[in-house]
C-alpha positions as protocol buffer text, in pm:
chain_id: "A"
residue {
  index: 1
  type: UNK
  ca { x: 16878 y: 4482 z: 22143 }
}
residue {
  index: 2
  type: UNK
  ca { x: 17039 y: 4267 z: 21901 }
}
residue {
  index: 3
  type: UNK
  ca { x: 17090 y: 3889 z: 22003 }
}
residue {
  index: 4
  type: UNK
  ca { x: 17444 y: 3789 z: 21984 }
}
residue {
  index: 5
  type: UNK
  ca { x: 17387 y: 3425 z: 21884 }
}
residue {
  index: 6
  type: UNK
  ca { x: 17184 y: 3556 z: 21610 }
}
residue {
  index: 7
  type: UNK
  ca { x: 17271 y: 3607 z: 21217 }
}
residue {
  index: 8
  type: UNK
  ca { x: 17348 y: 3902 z: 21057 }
}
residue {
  index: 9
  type: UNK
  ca { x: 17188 y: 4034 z: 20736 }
}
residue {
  index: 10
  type: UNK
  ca { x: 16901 y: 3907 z: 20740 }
}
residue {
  index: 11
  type: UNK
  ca { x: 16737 y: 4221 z: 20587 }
}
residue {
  index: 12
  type: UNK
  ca { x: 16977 y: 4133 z: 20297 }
}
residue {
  index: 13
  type: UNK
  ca { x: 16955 y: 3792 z: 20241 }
}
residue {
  index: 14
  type: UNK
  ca { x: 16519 y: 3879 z: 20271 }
}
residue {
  index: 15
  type: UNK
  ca { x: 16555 y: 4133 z: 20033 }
}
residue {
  index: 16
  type: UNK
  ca { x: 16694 y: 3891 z: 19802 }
}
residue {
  index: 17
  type: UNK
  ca { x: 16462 y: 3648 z: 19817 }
}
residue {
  index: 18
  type: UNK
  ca { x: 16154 y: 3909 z: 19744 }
}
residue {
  index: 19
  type: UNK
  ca { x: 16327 y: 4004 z: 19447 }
}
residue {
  index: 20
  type: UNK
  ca { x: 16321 y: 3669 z: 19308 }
}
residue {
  index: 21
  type: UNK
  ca { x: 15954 y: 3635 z: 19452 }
}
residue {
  index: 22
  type: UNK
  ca { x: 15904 y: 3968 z: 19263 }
}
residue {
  index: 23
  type: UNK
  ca { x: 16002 y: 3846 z: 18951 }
}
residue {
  index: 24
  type: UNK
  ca { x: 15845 y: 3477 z: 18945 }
}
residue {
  index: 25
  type: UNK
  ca { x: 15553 y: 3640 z: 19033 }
}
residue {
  index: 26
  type: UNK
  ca { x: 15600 y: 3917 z: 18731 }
}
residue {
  index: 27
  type: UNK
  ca { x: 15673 y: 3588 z: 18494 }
}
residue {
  index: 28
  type: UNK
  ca { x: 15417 y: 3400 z: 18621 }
}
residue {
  index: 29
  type: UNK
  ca { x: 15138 y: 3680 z: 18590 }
}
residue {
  index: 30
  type: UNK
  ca { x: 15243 y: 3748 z: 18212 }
}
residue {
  index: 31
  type: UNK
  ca { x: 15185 y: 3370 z: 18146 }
}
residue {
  index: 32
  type: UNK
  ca { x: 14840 y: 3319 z: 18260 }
}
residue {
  index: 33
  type: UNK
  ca { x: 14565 y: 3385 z: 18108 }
}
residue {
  index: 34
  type: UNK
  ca { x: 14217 y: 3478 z: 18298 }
}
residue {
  index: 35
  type: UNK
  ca { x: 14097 y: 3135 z: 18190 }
}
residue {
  index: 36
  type: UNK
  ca { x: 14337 y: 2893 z: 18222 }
}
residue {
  index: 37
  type: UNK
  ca { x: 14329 y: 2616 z: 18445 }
}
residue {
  index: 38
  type: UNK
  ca { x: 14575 y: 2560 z: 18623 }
}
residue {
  index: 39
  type: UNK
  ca { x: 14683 y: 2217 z: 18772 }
}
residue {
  index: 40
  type: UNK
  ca { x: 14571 y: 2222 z: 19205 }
}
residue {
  index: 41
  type: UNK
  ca { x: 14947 y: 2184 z: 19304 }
}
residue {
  index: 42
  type: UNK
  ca { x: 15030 y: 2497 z: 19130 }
}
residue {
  index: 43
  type: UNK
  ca { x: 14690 y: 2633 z: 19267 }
}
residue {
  index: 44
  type: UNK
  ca { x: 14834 y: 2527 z: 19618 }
}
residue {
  index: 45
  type: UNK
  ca { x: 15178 y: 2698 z: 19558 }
}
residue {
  index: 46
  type: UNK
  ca { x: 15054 y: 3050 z: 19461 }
}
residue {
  index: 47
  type: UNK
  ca { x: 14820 y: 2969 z: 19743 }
}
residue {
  index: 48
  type: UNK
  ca { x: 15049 y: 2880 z: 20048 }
}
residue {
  index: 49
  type: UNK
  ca { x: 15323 y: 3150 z: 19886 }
}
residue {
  index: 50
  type: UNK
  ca { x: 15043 y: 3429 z: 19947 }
}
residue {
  index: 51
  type: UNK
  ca { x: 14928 y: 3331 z: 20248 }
}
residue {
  index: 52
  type: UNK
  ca { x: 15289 y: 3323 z: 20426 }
}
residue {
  index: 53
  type: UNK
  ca { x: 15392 y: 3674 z: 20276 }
}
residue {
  index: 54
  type: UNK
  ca { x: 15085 y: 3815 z: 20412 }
}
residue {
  index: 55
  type: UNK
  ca { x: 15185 y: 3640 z: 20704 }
}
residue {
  index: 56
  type: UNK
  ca { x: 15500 y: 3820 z: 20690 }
}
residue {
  index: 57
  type: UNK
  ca { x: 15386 y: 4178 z: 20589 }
}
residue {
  index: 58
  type: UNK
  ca { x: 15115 y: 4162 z: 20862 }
}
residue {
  index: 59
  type: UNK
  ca { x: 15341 y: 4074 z: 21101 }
}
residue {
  index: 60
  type: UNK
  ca { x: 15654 y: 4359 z: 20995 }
}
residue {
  index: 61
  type: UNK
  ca { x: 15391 y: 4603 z: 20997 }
}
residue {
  index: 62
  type: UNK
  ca { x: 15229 y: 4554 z: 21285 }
}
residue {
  index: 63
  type: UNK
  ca { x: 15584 y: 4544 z: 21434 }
}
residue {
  index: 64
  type: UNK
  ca { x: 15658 y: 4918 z: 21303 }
}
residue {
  index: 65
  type: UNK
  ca { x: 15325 y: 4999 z: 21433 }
}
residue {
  index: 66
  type: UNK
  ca { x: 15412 y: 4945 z: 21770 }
}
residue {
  index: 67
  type: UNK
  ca { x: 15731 y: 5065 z: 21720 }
}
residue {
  index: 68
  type: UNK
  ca { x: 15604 y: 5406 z: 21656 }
}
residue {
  index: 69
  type: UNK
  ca { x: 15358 y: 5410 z: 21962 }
}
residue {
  index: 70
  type: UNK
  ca { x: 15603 y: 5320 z: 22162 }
}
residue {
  index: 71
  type: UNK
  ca { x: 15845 y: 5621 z: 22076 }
}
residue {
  index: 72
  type: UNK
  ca { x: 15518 y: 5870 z: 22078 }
}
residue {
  index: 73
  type: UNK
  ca { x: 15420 y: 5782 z: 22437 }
}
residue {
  index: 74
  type: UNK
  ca { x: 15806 y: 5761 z: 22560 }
}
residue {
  index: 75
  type: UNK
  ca { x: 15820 y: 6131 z: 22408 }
}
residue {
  index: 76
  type: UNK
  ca { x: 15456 y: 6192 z: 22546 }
}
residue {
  index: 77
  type: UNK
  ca { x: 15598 y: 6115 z: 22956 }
}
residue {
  index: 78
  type: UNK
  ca { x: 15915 y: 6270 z: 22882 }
}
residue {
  index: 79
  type: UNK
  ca { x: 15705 y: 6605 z: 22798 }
}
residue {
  index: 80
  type: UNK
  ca { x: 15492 y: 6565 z: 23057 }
}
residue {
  index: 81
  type: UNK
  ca { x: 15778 y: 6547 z: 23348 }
}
């Protein structure tokens, strides 16, 4: 059930920012080279910017995970009545 208070599109406006995440990330792959050294800030960005989009995926898939269980064993007692 969808919270009132709460925004709309967010699915969009997400969307839109992994496409731009997409394509820095398509950039920035073409520019390096297996040996470069790269400064420790931009070590920390790639860093932190992996670590919360795991963050994210983890957490949306885990979410449709349950999602799905849920509707099995709701169909599951429904069956068995």
């Amino acid at each position: 059930m969808k919270d009132p208070n709460e925004y709309d599109y967010e699915g969009e406006m997400a969307k839109t920012q992994l496409r731009t995440i997409e394509d820095a990330a398509k950039q920035l792959h073409a520019l390096l080279s297996d040996d470069e050294n790269l400064p420790e800030w931009v070590q920390s960005k790639i860093t932190k910017a992996t670590d919360y989009l795991d963050s994210a995926r983890d957490y949306m898939v885990s979410k449709e995970r349950q999602q799905a269980e849920s509707k099995k064993k709701s169909f599951r007692e429904i069956r068995q009545r």
